[in-house]
C-alpha positions in Angstrom: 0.0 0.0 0.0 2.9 2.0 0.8 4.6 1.7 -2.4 1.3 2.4 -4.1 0.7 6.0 -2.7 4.9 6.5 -3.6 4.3 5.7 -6.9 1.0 8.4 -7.0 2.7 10.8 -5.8 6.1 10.9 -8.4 3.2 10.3 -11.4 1.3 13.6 -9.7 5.3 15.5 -9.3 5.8 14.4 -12.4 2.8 15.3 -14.1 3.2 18.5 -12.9 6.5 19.1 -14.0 5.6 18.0 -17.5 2.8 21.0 -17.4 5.0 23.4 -16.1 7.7 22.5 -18.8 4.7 22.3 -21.4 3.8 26.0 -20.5 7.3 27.5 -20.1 7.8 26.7 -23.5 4.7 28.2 -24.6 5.0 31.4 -22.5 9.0 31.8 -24.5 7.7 30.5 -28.0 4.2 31.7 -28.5 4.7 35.6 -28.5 1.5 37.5 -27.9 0.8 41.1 -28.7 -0.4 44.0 -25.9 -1.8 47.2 -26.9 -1.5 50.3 -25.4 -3.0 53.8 -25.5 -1.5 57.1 -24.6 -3.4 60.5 -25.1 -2.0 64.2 -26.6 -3.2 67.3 -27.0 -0.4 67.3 -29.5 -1.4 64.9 -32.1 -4.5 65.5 -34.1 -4.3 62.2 -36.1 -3.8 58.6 -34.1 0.0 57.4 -34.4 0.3 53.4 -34.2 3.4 52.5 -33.3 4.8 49.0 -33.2 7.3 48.3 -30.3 9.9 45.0 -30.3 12.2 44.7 -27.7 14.7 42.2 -26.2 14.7 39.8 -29.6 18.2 38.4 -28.5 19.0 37.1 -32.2 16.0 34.8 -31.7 14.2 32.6 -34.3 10.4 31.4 -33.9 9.5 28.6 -35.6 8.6 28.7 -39.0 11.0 31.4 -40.1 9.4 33.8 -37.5 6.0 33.4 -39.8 3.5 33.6 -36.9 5.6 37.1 -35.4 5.8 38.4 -39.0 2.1 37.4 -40.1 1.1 39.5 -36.8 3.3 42.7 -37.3 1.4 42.7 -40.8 -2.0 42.5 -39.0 -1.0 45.0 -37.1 -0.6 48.1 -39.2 1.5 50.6 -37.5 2.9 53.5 -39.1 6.1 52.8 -37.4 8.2 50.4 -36.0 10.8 50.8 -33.2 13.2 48.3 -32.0 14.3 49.3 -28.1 17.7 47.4 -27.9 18.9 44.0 -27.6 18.5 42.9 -31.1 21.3 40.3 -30.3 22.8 38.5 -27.2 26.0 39.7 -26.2 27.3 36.1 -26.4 26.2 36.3 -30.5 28.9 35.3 -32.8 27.1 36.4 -36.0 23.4 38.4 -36.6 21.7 35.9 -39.4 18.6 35.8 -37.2 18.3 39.4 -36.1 19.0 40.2 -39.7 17.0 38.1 -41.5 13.7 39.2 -39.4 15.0 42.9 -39.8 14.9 42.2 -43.7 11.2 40.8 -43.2 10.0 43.6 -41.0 11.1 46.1 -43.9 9.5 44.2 -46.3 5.7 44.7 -44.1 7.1 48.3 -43.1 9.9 50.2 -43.8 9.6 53.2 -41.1 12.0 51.2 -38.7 13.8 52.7 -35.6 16.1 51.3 -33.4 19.2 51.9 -30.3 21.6 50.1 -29.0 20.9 48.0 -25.7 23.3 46.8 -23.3 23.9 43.4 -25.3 24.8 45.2 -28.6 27.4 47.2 -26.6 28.5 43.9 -24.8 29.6 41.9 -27.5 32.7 41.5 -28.5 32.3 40.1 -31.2 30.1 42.0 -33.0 31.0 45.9 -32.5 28.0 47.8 -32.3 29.1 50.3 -34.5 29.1 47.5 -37.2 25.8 46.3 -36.0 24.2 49.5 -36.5 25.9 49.9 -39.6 24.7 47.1 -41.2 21.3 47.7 -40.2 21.5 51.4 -41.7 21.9 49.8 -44.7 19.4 47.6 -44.1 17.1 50.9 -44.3 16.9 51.0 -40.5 16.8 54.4 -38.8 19.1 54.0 -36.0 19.2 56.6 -33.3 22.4 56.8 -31.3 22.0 60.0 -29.1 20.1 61.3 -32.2 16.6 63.2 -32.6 14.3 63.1 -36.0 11.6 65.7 -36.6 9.1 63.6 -38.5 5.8 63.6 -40.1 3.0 60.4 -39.1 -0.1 60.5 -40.7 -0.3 64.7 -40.9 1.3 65.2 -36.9 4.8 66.4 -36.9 6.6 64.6 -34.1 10.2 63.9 -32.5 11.3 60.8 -32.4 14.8 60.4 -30.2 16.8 57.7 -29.3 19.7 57.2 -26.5 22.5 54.7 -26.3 22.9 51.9 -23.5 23.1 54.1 -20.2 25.1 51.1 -18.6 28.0 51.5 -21.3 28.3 55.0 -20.3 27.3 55.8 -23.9 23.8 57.5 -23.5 23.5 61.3 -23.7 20.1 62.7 -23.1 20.8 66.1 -23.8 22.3 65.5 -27.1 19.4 63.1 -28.4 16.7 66.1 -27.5 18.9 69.0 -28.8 16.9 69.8 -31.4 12.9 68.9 -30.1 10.7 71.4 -30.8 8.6 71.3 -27.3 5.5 72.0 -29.3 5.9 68.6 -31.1 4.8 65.3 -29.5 8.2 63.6 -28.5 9.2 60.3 -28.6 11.9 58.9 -26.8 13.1 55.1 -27.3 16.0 54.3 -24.6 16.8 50.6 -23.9 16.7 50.8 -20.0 13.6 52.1 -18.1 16.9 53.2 -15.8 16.6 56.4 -17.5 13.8 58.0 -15.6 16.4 57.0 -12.2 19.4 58.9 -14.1 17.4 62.0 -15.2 15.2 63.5 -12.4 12.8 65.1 -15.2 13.0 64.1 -18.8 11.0 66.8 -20.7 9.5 63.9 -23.1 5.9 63.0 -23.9 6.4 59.3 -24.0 9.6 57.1 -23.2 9.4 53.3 -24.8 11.5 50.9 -23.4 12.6 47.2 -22.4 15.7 45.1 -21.0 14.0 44.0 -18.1 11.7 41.2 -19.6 8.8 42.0 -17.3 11.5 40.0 -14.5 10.5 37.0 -16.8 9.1 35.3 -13.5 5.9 37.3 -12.1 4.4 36.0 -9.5 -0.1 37.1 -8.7 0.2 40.0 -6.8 3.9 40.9 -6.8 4.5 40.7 -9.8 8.5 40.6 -11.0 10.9 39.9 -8.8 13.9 40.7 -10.2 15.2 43.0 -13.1 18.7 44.1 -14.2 19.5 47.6 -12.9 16.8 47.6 -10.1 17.5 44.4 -8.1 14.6 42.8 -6.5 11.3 44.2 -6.7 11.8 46.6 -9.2 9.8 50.0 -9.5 9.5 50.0 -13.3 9.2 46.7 -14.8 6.1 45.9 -17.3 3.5 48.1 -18.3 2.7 51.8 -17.9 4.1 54.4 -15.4 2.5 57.7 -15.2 6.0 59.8 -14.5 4.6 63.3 -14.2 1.2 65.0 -16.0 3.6 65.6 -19.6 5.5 62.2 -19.4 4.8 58.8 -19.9 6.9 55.5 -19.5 6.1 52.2 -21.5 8.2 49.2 -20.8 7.5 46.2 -22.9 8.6 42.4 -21.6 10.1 42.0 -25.1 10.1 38.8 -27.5 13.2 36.7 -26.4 15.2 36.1 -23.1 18.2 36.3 -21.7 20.2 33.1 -23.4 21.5 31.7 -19.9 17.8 32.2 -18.6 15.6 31.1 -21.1 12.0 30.8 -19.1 9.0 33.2 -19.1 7.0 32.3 -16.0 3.1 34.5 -16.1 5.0 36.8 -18.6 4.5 35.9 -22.1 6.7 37.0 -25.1 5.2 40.0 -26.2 5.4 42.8 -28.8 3.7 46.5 -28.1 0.9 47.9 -30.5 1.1 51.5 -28.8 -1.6 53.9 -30.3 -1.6 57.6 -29.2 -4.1 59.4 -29.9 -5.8 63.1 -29.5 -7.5 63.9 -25.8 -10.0 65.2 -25.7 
């Protein structure tokens, strides 16, 4: 009888483990979308804007099909990229590229700075990264502000480096905003709004922390580079001040010695802002 209730308990244990592993592996390799809304008295027409974060030189199955088919169902106007295309641990960029090359194909109003990976790797320079991409047709915005124009509203778009690398510089990516315009800041680290005490910016989008990968109900993630346990800004929306706005996204891939998304599923940002009213 003994031995009977042993042998019900491993099947339950391992059961149980085969569900977990079962939906690890879907939470990492079933991205989902999240959409987002931010008001502006600044834009008269809505602005979609595609965010994808974190890819870590990733590939989905299927050639990425499912990620790509949903960017097209999408339809933003623009895309943005908020770091950490690759690990730092990458030896070449044939995924990253290849789903760049597919992402200009559906759009070709891409965006995208440098995270802490791209600055990491040695053996990929980042200023060969980002060269490549340029040619690619990417935008890429190191310490570098755009005036552009999105369906008839004139807005900046301005991106920092990696702020752990000691290469971001805030006052040279803004220098030439125009205050009246609706402006966009992309920096890889949510860190930025603990470095700058007021950062006179409509809406900041960024990543790197993977939502902590594990949430847990009611606490939500534990841990996130830069912030240590608990962290303030980790998934989601953050009211900063009445004029400024922080999106961080969880981001498609994971870190590659960490690879498990616990109630935090691989996600890319559909972030519309529209006119208030």
């Amino acid at each position: 009888m003994k031995f009977s209730k042993n042998i019900l308990w491993i099947s339950f244990f391992a059961i149980l483990i085969f569900i977990l592993v079962l939906y690890i592996y879907y939470e990492v390799n079933c991205p989902t979308f999240k959409k987002i809304e931010v008001k502006s008295n600044k834009i008269k027409n809505d602005i979609r804007i595609l965010q994808i974060s974190d890819y870590h030189n990733k590939k989905f199955k299927n050639e990425n099909r499912a990620v790509l088919d949903e960017v097209k169902n999408l339809k933003s106007d623009i895309i943005v990229i908020t770091g950490d295309l690759i690990n730092r641990s990458s030896e070449n960029c044939d995924n990253a590229y290849n789903f760049i090359k597919e992402l200009i194909k559906i759009n070709p109003n891409v965006y995208f700075i440098n995270g802490n990976h791209e600055r990491d790797n040695i053996n990929i320079p980042a200023d060969e990264l980002d060269l490549n991409l340029s040619k690619l047709g990417v935008r890429v915005l190191i310490n570098q502000g755009l005036k552009v124009n999105i369906n008839g509203n004139y807005i900046n778009i301005c991106g920092v480096d990696d702020i752990y690398s000691h290469n971001c510089d805030l006052s040279k990516a803004l220098y030439d905003t125009e205050s009246n315009l609706f402006t966009l800041l992309l920096s890889h680290e949510p860190d930025i709004v603990l470095k700058y005490s007021s950062i006179p910016c409509d809406l900041i989008l960024s990543g790197h922390t993977h939502g902590g990968q594990i949430r847990l109900p009611l606490i939500g993630a534990i841990i996130a580079p830069g912030q240590g346990f608990f962290p303030k800004y980790n998934k989601g929306l953050y009211k900063l001040s009445n004029d400024t706005t922080l999106y961080v996204d969880s981001g498609l891939g994971t870190a590659k010695f960490f690879p498990i998304r616990f109630l935090n599923r691989s996600q890319m940002s559909l972030i519309k802002i529209s006119q208030s009213l």
